[in-house]
C-alpha positions in Angstrom: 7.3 -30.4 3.6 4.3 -31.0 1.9 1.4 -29.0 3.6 -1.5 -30.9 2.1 -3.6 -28.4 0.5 -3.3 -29.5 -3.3 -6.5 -29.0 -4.6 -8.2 -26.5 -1.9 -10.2 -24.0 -2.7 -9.2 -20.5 -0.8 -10.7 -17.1 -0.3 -8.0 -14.4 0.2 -9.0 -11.0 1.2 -7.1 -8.0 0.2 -4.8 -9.7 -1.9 -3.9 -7.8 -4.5 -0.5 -6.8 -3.1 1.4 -6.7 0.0 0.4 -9.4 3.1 -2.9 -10.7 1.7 -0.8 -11.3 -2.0 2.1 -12.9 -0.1 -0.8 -15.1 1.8 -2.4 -16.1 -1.8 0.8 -16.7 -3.9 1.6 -18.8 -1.0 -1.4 -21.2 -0.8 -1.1 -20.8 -4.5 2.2 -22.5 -4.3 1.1 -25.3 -2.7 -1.5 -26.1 -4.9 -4.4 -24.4 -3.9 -6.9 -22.5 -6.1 -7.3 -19.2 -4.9 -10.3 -16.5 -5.1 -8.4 -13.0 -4.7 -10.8 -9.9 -3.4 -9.2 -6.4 -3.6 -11.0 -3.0 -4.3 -8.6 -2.1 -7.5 -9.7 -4.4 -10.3 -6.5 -3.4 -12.5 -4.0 -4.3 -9.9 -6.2 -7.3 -9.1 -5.6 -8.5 -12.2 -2.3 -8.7 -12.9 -1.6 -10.5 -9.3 -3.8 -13.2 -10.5 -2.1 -13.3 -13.9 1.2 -13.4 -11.9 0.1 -16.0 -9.6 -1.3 -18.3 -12.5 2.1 -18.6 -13.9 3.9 -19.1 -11.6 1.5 -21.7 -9.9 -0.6 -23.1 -12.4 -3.8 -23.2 -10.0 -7.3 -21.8 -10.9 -7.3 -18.0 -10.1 -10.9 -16.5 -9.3 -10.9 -12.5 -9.4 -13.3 -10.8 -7.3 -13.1 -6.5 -7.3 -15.2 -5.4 -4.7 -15.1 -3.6 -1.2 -15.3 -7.1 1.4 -16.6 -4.5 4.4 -19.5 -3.7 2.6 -22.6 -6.5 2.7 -22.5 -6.5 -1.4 -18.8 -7.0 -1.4 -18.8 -10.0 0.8 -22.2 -11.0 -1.4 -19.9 -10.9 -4.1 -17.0 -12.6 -3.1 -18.7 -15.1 -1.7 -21.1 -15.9 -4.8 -17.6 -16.7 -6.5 -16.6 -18.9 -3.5 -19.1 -20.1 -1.7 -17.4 -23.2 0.0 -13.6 -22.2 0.4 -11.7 -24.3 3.0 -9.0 -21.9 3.8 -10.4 -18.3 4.8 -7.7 -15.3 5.4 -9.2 -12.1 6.2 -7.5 -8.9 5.7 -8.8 -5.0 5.0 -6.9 -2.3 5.6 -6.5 -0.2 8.8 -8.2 2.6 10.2 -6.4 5.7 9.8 -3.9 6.9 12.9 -4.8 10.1 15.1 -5.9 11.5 18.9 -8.8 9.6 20.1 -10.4 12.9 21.3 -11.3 14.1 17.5 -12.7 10.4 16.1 -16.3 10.9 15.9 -19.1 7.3 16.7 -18.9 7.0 12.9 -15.5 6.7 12.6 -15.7 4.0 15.6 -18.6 2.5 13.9 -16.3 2.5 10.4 -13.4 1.0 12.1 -15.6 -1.7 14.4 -17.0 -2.6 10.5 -13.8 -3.3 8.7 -11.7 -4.6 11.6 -13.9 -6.5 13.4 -17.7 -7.2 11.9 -16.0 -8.0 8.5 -14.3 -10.7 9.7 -17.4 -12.2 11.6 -19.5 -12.4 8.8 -17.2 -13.9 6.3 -16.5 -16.2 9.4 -20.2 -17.0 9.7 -20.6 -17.4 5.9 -18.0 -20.2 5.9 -17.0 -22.1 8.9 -20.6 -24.3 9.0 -19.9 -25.6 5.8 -16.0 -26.1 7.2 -17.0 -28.1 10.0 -19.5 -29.9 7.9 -16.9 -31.7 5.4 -14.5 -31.7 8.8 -11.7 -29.7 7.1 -11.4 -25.7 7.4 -8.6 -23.4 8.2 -9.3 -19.6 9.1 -6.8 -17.1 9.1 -7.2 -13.3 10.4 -4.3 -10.7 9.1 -5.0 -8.8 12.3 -1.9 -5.8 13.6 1.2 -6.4 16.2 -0.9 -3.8 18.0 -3.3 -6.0 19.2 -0.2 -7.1 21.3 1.6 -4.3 21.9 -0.8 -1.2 21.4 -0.2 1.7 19.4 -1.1 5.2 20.8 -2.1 6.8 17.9 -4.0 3.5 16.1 -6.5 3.8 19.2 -9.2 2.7 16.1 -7.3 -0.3 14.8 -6.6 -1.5 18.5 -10.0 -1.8 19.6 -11.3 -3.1 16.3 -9.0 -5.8 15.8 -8.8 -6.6 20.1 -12.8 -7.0 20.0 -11.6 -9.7 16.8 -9.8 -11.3 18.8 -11.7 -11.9 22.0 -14.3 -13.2 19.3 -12.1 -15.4 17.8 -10.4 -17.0 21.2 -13.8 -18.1 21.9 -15.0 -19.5 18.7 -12.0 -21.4 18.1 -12.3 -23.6 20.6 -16.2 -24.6 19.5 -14.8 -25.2 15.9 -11.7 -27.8 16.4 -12.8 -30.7 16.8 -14.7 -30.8 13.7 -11.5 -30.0 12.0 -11.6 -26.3 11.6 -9.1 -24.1 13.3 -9.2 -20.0 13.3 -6.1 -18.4 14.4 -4.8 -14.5 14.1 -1.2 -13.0 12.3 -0.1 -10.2 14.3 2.1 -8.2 11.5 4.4 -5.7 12.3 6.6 -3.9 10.1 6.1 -5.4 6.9 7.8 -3.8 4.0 4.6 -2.9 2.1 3.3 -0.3 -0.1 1.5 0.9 3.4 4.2 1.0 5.0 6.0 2.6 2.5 3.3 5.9 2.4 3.5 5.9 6.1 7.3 6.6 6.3 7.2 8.8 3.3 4.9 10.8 5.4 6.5 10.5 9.1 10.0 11.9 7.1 8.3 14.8 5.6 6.7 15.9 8.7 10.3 15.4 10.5 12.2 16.6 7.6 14.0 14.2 7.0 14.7 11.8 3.9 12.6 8.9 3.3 15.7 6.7 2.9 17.4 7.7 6.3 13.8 7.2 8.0 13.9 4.0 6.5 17.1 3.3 7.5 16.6 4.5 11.2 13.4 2.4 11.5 15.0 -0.8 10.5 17.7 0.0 13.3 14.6 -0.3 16.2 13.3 -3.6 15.1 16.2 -6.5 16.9 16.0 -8.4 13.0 17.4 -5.0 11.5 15.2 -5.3 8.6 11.3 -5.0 7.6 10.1 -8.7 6.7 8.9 -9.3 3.5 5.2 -10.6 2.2 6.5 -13.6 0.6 7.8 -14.7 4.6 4.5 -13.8 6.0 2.0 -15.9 3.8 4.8 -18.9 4.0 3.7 -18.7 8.0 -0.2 -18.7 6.7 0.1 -21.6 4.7 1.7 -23.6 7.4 -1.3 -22.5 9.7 -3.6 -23.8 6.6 -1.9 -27.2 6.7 -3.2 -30.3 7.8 0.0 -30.3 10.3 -1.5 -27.4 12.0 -4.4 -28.9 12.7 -3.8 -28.9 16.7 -3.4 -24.9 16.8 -6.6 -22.9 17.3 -7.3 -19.4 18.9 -3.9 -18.7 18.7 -2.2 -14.8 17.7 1.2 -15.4 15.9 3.4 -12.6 16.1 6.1 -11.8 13.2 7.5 -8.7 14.1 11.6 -9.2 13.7 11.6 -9.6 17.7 10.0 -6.0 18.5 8.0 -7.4 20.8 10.0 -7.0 24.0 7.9 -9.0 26.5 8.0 -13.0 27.6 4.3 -13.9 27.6 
């Protein structure tokens, strides 16, 4: 299927490796240049140079911190019109709700939920202007199904998503959409430190909390980046272009409910 992107210019944050790098060698693949923002310059780097050969497309770099106001000064100086936006920072860390402090609200509220905004409101003007513009927000599976301990990263990325179901609407028929991937166990370098740390504090081996993990999920397996930004470029196409607000779940079937 050809998605119709050849030519596109994209802005892909956090996509130096795991979701936001499958997202980007995605687009890539379909013939869209791609601006890549990610803290680590090094590892930034050689994504791009990975990406350009296998793709061909013009690769824009862009090392900075998108939840600051300079970061998303910066990466928006290098891409200043993109028609495909995908959002993406990393989570708030996991813990009891009764020791997180306002500023570790306020930090979470800024990366999960303002960051998003802003790029939003940097970009989707100029979307609906030339009547083409695809948003999408890497969001959590626990906006769906919430996670006890990622109290921070469900409120930040719910309050995202009450934003976005209203927006999306306002924003469609000038040909932009904004939709939300609900991500759940990806096999990622996150993931990866997570159950390295959940098996040392059970004492058990890495591999056999691995293994046991995979066992939970109904697909038996983690999914893989390169499957998750093949679902983000199909919501960048022009054949999605009649699915707005929506939150797209790809979690192997862990979700139990219906609706």
């Amino acid at each position: 299927m050809d998605l119709g992107l050849k030519g596109k210019q994209a802005l892909v944050c956090g996509a130096s490796k795991g979701l936001g790098r499958g997202c980007a060698e995605a687009l890539a693949a379909e013939g869209v240049n791609v601006t890549l923002v990610a803290r680590t310059a090094d590892a930034l780097e050689a994504t791009a140079e990975a990406i350009r050969k296998a793709s061909g497309v013009n690769v824009t770099t862009v090392a900075c911190d998108i939840t600051t106001p300079e970061g998303r000064a910066k990466a928006l100086a290098a891409c200043p019109q993109p028609d495909i936006l995908v959002t993406n920072a990393g989570g708030p860390p996991p813990g009891d709700f009764r020791n997180w402090t306002r500023d570790d609200w306020i930090a979470a509220v800024d990366a999960n939920m303002l960051t998003p905004i802003e790029l939003i409101k940097a970009t989707v003007d100029g979307m609906m202007a030339r009547g083409f513009g695809r948003i999408v927000n890497i969001t959590s599976s626990a906006v769906k199904a919430p996670i006890d301990v990622l109290g921070l990263s469900n409120g930040a990325r719910s309050g995202l998503t009450g934003f976005v179901a209203g927006l999306a609407r306002k924003t469609v028929a000038n040909g932009v959409t904004i939709n939300n991937l609900l991500p759940g166990q990806f096999d990622t370098d996150r993931l990866k430190k997570t159950m390295a740390a959940s098996a040392a504090a059970a004492g058990k081996s890495t591999e056999d909390m691995f293994a046991a993990r995979q066992q939970q999920i109904p697909a038996r397996r983690f999914g893989n980046p390169a499957e998750f930004g093949a679902v983000c470029a199909f919501l960048c196409s022009v054949h999605a272009g009649y699915m707005t607000g929506q939150n797209v779940l790809l979690d192997g079937g862990n979700y139990p409910g219906t609706f």
